[in-house]
C-alpha positions, 0 to 999 in steps of 0.5 A: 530168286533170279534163277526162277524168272529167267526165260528158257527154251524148252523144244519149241516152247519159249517159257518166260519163267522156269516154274512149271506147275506139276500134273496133279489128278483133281477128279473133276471131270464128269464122264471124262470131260473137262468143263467151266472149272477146269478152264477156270482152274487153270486159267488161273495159274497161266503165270507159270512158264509151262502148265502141265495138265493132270493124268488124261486117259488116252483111251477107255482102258487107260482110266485109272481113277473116277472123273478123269479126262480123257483125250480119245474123242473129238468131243473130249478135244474139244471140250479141251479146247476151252481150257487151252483158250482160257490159258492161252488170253491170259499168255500161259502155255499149256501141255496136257500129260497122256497117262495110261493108267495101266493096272491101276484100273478096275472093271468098275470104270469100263463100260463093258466091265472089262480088267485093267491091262497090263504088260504082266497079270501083276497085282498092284494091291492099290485101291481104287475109291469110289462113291460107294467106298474103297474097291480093290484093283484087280489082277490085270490082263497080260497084254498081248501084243496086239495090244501093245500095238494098240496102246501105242497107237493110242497114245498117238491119237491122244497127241493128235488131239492134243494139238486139236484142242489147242495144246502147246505140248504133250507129256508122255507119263512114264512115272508113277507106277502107270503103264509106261512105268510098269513096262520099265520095271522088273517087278511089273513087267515080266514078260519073256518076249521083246518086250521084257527081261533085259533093260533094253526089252524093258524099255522097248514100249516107252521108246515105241510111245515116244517114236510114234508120239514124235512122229505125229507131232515133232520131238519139239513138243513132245516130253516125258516124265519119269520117276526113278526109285518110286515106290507108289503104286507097287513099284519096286526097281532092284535096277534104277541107277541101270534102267533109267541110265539106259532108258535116257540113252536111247531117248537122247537121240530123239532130241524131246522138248524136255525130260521131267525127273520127278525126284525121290530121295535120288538124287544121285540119279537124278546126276546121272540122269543130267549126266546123260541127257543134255536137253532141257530138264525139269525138275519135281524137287525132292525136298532137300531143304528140309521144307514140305512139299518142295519149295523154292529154295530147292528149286534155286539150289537145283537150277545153280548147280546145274542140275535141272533148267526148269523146276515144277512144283504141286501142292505149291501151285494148287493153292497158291495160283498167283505162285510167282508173285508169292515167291518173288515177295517171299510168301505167305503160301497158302497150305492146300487142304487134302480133303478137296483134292479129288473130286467135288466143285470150286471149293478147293480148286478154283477158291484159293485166293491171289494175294491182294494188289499193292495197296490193297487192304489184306 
């Protein structure tokens, strides 16, 4: 278990440990602010080397699902901030994940009713659920490329703010069939202009996020994460092995913080991703082991061979928030309960309990 409790440099983050908690939507953020629970939430998971946040809309157009947070107004930032402090006290350290939901949106969740955006009017067919029952998300809008222009600039706001509410870092989402992802492949990105077709077109916005991203806050606290071969949210890449060997390339030179891999049944992808990128890499496993969600003993396998230098769980760090103490006693894990994942109080999201102190009764 060594390999998991050994400290690591990541950009200008020095972690203690190499087990990053994975972003994970939760839905607990009433008109986009995060409050009590949420500082609570994650303050309580401070033990891990990195907290990476849940998905935060960068601007109004890039909400995706019902109480997200968002990271466009001082007043967003600083409700942010109250989380970062409750981590920061218990010695944690925090990125929070900008995730421009793209299509995957509906007019439902916009105040002027407008469509979702996108780099291709490209159905997703996902639904979008909402207290009055399930919605279908609609054709979106063909950016243009004033657009573009100005969801770049989007993202780079988000990462200002980010450092004004007290952020150590800032994950760029590029995975999961988002806006950043749907550019990056053919079957979401259609377009004929610079900003489609060939690989490099293809990759070209994700580059220009990161460009402007790192200009206003440093490559050393900057990541981003990718998904190679994900089907979710109507991805379908005829290229993967190509694209992302390309789009790892031209992100190599901009020395990042870290590249997050989160890892399908790729793992020949994720060797030629390690193969290329020669910064830090964290790993979302694929649960080789045969255990469900990932667990440890994949996270070992992957820090041995060389093929990740952190590892991020999920499900594993949502109902276990001591997960550190229970891997290095060897459990028991606590199971998370599906139905609480989105939406709703404490039940679900700050009550899973820590295993009790030595010599306490259990």
């Amino acid at each position: 278990m060594n390999e998991l409790f050994t400290p690591v440099a990541i950009g200008e983050l020095d972690l203690p440990n190499r087990l990053v908690m994975a972003p994970m939507t939760r839905s607990r953020a009433r008109g986009g602010l995060v409050g009590e629970l949420t500082a609570e939430y994650y303050g309580q998971r401070a033990a891990a080397g990195l907290i990476i946040t849940e998905g935060t809309q960068p601007c109004v157009l890039g909400q995706g699902y019902i109480d997200t947070p968002g990271l466009h107004s001082p007043e967003q930032a600083a409700a942010w901030r109250a989380v970062t402090d409750a981590v920061h006290r218990r010695g944690g350290r925090i990125a929070v994940q900008i995730m421009h939901s793209g299509r995957i949106g509906h007019p439902c969740l916009y105040p002027g009713g407008e469509l979702p955006i996108a780099p291709s009017a490209v159905c997703s067919g996902e639904r979008l659920y909402t207290p009055e029952g399930p919605v279908e998300c609609p054709t979106p809008r063909e950016m243009t490329l004033a657009d573009i222009d100005q969801a770049i600039e989007h993202f780079a706001t988000a990462a200002r703010l980010a450092m004004d509410a007290g952020f150590d870092a800032v994950e760029l989402h590029g995975a999961s069939g988002y806006l950043i992802h749907q550019f990056l492949s053919d079957n979401t990105n259609r377009r004929s202009d610079a900003y489609g077709g060939s690989v490099a077109g293809r990759i070209r916005f994700a580059m220009e996020v990161v460009q402007a991203v790192t200009d206003v806050i440093g490559p050393g606290r900057t990541g981003i994460r990718i998904s190679p071969g994900i089907t979710y949210n109507g991805m379908d890449e005829s290229d993967t092995e190509v694209l992302y060997t390309e789009l790892v390339r031209a992100l190599a030179p901009h020395d990042l913080a870290y590249m997050h891999v989160s890892e399908n049944d790729t793992r020949h992808v994720t060797k030629l991703i390690r193969a290329e990128w020669e910064g830090p890499l964290v790993l979302n496993p694929h649960p080789w082991s045969g255990e469900e969600p990932a667990g440890p003993a994949d996270g070992i396998e992957a820090l041995r061979s060389g093929l990740a230098d952190a590892i991020s769980f999920g499900r594993l760090w949502l109902a276990n928030p001591d997960l550190p103490t229970r891997i290095t006693v060897g459990g028991p894990y606590t199971e998370a309960d599906p139905s609480t994942f989105y939406g709703g109080g404490h039940h679900g999201y700050t009550d899973y309990p820590a295993l009790p102190a030595s010599g306490e009764d259990g």
